[in-house]
C-alpha positions in Angstrom: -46.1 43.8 -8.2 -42.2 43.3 -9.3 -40.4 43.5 -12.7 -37.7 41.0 -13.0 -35.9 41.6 -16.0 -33.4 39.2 -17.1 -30.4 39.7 -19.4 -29.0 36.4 -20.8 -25.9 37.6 -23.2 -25.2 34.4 -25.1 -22.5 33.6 -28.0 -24.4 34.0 -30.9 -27.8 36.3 -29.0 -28.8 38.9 -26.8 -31.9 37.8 -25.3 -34.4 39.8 -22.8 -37.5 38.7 -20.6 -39.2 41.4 -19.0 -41.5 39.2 -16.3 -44.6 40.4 -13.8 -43.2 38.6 -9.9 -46.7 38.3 -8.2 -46.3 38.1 -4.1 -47.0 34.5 -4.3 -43.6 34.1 -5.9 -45.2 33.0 -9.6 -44.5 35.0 -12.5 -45.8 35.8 -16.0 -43.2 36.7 -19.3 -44.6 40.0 -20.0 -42.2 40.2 -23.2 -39.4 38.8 -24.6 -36.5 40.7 -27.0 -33.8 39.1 -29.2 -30.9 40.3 -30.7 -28.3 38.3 -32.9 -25.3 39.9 -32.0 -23.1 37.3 -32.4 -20.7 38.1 -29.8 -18.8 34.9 -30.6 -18.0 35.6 -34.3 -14.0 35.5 -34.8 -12.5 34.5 -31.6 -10.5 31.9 -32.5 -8.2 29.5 -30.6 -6.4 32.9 -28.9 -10.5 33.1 -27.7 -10.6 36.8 -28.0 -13.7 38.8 -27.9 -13.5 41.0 -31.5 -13.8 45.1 -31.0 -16.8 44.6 -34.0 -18.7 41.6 -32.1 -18.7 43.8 -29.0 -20.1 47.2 -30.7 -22.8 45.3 -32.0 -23.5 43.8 -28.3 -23.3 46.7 -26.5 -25.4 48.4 -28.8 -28.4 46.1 -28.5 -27.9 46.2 -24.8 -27.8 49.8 -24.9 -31.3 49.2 -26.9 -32.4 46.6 -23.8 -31.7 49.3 -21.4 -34.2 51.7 -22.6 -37.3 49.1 -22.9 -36.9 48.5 -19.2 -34.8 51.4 -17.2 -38.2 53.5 -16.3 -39.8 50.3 -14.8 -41.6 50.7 -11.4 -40.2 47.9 -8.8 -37.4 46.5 -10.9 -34.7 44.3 -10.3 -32.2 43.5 -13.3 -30.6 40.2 -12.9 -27.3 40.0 -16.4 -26.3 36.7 -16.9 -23.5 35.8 -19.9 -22.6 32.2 -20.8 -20.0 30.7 -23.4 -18.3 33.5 -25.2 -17.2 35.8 -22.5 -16.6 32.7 -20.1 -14.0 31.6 -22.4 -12.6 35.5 -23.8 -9.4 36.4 -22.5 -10.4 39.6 -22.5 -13.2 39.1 -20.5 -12.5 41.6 -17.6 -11.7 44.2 -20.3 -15.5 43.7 -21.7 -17.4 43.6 -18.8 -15.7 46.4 -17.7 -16.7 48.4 -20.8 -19.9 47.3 -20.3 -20.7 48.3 -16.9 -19.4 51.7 -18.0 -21.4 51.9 -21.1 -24.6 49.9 -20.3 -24.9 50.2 -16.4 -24.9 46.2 -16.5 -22.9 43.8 -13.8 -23.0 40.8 -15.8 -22.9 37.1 -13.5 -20.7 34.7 -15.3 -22.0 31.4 -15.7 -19.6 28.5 -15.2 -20.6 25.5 -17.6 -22.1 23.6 -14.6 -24.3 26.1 -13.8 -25.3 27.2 -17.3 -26.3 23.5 -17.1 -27.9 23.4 -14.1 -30.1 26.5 -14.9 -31.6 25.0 -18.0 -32.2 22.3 -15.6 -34.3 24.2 -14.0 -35.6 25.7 -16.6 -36.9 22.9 -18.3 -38.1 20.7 -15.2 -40.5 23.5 -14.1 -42.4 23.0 -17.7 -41.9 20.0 -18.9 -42.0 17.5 -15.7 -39.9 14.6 -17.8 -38.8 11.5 -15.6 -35.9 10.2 -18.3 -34.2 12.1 -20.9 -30.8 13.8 -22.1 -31.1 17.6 -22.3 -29.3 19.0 -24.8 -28.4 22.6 -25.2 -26.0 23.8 -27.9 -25.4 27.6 -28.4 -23.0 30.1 -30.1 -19.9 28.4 -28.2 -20.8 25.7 -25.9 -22.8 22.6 -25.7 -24.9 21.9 -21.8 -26.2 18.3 -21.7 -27.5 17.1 -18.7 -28.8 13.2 -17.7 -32.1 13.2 -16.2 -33.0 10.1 -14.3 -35.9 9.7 -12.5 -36.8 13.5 -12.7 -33.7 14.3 -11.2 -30.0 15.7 -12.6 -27.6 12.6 -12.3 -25.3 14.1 -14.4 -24.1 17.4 -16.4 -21.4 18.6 -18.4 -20.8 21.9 -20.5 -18.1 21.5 -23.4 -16.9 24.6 -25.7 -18.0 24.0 -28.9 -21.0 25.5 -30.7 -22.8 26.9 -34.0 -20.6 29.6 -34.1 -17.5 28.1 -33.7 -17.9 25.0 -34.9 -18.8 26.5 -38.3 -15.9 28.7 -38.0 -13.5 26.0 -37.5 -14.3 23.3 -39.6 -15.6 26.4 -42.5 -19.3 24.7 -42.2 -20.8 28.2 -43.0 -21.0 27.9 -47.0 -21.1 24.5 -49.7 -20.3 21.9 -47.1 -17.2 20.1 -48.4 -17.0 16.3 -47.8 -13.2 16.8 -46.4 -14.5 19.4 -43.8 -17.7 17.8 -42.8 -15.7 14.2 -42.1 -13.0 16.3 -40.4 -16.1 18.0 -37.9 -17.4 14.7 -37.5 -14.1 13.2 -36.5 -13.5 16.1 -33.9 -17.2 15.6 -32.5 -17.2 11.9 -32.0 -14.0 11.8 -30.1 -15.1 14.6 -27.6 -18.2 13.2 -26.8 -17.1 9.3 -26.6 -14.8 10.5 -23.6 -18.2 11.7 -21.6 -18.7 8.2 -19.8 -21.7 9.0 -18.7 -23.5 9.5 -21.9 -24.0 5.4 -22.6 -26.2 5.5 -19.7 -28.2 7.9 -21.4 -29.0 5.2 -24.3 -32.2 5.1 -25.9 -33.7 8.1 -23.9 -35.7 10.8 -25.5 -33.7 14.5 -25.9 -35.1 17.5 -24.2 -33.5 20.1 -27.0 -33.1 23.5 -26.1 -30.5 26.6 -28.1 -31.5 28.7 -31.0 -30.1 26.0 -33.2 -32.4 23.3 -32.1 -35.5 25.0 -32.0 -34.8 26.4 -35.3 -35.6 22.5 -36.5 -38.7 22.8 -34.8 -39.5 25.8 -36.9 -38.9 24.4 -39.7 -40.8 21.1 -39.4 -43.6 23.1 -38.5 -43.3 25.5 -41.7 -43.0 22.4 -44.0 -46.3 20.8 -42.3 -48.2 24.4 -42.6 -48.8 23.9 -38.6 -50.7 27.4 -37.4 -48.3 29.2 -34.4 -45.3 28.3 -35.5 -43.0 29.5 -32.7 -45.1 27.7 -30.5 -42.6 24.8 -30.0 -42.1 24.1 -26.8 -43.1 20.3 -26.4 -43.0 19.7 -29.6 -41.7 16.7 -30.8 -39.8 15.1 -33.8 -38.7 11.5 -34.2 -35.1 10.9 -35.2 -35.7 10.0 -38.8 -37.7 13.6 -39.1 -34.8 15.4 -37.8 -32.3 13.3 -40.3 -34.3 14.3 -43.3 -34.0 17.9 -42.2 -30.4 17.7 -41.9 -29.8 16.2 -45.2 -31.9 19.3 -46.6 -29.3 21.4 -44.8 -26.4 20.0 -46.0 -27.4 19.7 -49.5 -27.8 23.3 -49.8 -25.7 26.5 -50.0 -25.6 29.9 -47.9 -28.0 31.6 -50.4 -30.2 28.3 -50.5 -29.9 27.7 -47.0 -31.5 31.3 -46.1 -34.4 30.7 -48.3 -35.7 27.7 -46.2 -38.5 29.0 -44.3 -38.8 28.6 -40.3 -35.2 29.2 -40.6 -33.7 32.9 -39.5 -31.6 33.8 -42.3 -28.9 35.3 -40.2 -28.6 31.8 -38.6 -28.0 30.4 -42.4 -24.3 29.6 -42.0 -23.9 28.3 -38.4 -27.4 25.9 -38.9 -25.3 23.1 -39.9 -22.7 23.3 -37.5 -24.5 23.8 -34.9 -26.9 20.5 -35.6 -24.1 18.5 -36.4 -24.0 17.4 -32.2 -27.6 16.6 -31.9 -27.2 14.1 -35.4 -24.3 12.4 -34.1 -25.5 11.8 -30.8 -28.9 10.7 -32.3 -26.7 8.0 -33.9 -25.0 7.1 -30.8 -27.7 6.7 -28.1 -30.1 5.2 -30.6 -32.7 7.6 -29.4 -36.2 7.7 -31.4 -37.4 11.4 -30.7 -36.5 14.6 -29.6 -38.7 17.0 -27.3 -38.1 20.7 -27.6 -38.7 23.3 -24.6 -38.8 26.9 -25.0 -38.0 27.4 -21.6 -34.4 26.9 -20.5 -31.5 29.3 -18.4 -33.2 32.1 -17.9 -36.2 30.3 -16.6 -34.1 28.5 -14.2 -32.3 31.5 -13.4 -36.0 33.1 -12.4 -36.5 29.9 -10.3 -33.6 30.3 -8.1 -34.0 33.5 -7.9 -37.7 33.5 -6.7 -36.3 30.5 -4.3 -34.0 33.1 -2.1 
């Protein structure tokens, strides 16, 4: 029996799977670990990685490492997305971090970020239609699904993190900056042709700011398990009414809400903003949420070589 631990270092998480490989080339999540260490936070338009954003990361790294170094039969696979994609000191942190942590990360390019959740998702959720629709710390994945096949896929850099950074979405929503947002939003994603054939499909939602609407649906309705979301759905006009209840509340109100991590508080509504407007643009009635996404794809391919 094999370990296969994988490592995804995202823009506003550190996430880790520790997963049993059995010889007939299935595996079983053992555990999983999160850490918000909001590697993102304070980049900017320069898009440079901040000395405190990388303490904290290597730090909870550092605290990976020791859950999974004495492993018998290991293989490590390091993945990073968004945030150290875009950092112009990106060879400067990895370096650091191979030094520190012992880790070679693999870069994901923003086709294959979106090609992983792909993967991800199509092994657990066997959908024939649908847009995917990840949004994380700095980048948003969305892939077409036709037919139970990827027809197309795009990755654009802008997320929770800095969308709420740039358009100051963190606090008391202003109306100037929220119109502003939504100005900026709708412009970027009317030039992605593609989308319009996407009309009227259901969402496949995946990110930490997605399923944190599943959470809290499922807190309001007093469901039993809440974290188990993963093919849960919502219809348009549910998710609507939880973004209104965002918006109408401040930090301190915001981080009250329950379902909803209180260190995601300030980036919730930028990070949601994407998923409304499109909502409004495709006509779509529902959403469908997976818990499995890149690093289930990555396990996929992996397992396929």
């Amino acid at each position: 029996m094999d370990n296969l631990v994988i490592v995804d270092l995202g823009s506003n998480s550190v996430r880790m799977t520790i997963n049993e490989v059995h010889p007939d080339k299935t595996f079983h999540e053992l555990v999983r670990y999160k850490e918000d260490s909001r590697l993102s936070e304070g980049m900017g338009p320069e898009k440079r990685l901040q000395d405190a954003a990388v303490k904290r990361t290597i730090e909870a790294l550092k605290e990976f490492r020791a859950r999974y170094e004495n492993l018998p039969n290991l293989t490590v696979k390091a993945i990073t997305t968004a945030a150290v994609r875009q950092a112009i000191n990106q060879e400067e942190f990895l370096e650091r971090v191979k030094r520190e942590v012992g880790l070679t990360f693999d870069v994901l390019s923003g086709d294959d970020e979106a090609y992983y959740d792909y993967l991800g998702v199509m092994n657990r959720l066997r959908v024939e239609d649908a847009l995917m629709i990840d949004i994380g710390g700095a980048s948003m994945e969305m892939v077409n699904i036709r037919s139970g096949k990827e027809s197309n896929l795009i990755s654009i850099p802008f997320g929770a993190v800095n969308l709420s950074e740039q358009f100051h979405l963190n606090n008391q929503i202003k109306a100037a900056d929220f119109f502003d947002a939504n100005v900026f939003l709708r412009r970027r994603l009317k030039d992605i042709w593609w989308l319009d054939e996407a009309r009227t499909k259901p969402f496949i939602l995946l990110g930490g700011a997605n399923r944190s609407l599943a959470r809290m649906s499922r807190r309001q309705q007093q469901v039993l398990h809440v974290e188990a979301i993963h093919g849960y759905q919502l219809s348009t006009n549910e998710v609507f009414q939880l973004y209104t209840s965002l918006l109408r509340k401040n930090l301190n109100q915001r981080r009250q809400i329950s379902g909803l991590e209180p260190d995601r508080a300030d980036i919730i509504v930028g990070g949601i903003m994407p998923l409304v407007l499109l909502l409004q643009m495709l006509d779509s009635d529902r959403v469908i949420f997976s818990e499995s996404g890149v690093r289930e794809g990555v396990i996929h391919a992996w397992l396929e070589k």
